[in-house]
N, C-alpha and C positions, 0 to 999 in steps of 0.2 A: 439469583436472589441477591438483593442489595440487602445488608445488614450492619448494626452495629459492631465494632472490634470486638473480643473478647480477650482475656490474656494470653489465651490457647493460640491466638495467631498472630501473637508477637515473631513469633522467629521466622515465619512466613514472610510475615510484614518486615523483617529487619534486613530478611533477604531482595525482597524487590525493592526497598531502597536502595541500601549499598546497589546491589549491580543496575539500576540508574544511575545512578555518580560514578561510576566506573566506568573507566576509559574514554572520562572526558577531559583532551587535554588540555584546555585552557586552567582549568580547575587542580588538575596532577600541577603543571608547571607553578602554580600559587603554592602547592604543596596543601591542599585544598582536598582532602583523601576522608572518604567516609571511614568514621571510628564508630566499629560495633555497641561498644558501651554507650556513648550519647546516643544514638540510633536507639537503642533497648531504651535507656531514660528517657527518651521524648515520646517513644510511643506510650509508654508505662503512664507519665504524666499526662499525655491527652487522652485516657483512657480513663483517666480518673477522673480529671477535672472537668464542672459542668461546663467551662467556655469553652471546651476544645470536643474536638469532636474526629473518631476514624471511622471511617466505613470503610467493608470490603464488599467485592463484588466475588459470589460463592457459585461455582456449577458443579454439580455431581459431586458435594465435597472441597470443593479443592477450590484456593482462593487465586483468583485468575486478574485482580486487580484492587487496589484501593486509594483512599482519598484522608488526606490529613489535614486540619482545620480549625481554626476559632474564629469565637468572636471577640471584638475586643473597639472599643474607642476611638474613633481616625481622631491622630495624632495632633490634626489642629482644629477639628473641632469636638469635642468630648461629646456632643448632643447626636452627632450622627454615628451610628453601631456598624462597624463593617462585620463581612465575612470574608478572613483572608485563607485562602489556601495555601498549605506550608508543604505541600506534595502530593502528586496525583500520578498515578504508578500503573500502568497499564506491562507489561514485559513483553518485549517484542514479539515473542513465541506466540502470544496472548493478541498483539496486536492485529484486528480483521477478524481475527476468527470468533471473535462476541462481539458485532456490531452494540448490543445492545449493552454492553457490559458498561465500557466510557458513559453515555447519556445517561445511564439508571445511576451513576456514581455521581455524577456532576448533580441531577435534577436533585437527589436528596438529601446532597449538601447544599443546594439552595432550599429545600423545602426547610431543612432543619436550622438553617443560619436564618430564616425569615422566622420560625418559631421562637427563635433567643431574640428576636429584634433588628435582625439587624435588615439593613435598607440596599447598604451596597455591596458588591463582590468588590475583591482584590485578586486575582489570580494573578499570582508571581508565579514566574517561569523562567525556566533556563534554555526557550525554546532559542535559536541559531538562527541568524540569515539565513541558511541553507535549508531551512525547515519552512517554506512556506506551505507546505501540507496542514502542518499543524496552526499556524497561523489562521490560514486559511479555515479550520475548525472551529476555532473558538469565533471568527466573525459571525459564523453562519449561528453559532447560539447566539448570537446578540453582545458580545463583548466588544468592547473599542481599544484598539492596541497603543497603548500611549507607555512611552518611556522605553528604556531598556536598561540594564545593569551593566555596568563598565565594573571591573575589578581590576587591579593590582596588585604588588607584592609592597608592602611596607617597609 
């Protein structure tokens, strides 16, 4: 069952974040390390706020994945509404074993970011060269992979 967050599944959720960003080391070497408290406030705040939006993906209880989101503006032009994903959380354990868990999380983050307005997806990712699995996923939805994120230390 795909469903809205409630506050009950913040620490659920604040757990499959962190251990996503965990032990990835381009990220550690930036010194780039999930911190629980902003993790609790960001879910907290997109749980409240109408542009943002979490969903998890529930079996027998128990939350086996989910999807964090808004809507909001593209940046140069104000008329066009995206939908940008700001995290999408499957756990490895998780991963294969609910074919259907990713597709029902993705589709009704696009059902609901089409509800607010909005026209385009942004899916930001910290997917890797070495990840053409996943790559490979998001073409077969219909996404086009353009850019990548270079980061540094300052």
């Amino acid at each position: 069952m795909i469903r809205p967050a409630e506050y009950r599944d913040i620490p659920v959720m604040m757990e499959m974040c962190a251990s996503f960003m965990t032990d990835v080391p381009e990220l550690e070497a930036l010194g780039m390390t999930p911190d629980p408290d902003t993790i609790e406030f960001l879910l907290q705040d997109h749980i409240d706020l109408d542009s943002c939006c979490i969903l998890v993906a529930e079996v027998d209880g128990q939350i086996i994945g989910g999807i964090i989101g808004l809507v909001a503006p593209w940046q140069w032009n104000g008329n066009i509404i995206t939908l940008i994903e700001r995290g999408w959380f499957i756990p490895k354990e998780n991963r294969g074993k609910y074919p259907m868990a990713a597709l029902g999380l993705r589709r009704q983050f696009y059902k609901w970011g089409k509800e607010q307005g909005a026209t385009v997806l942004v899916m930001v990712s910290t997917v890797r060269e070495e990840s053409p699995r996943v790559i490979e996923h998001y073409k077969k939805d219909g996404m086009i992979h353009m850019d990548n994120n270079f980061l540094r230390r300052l």
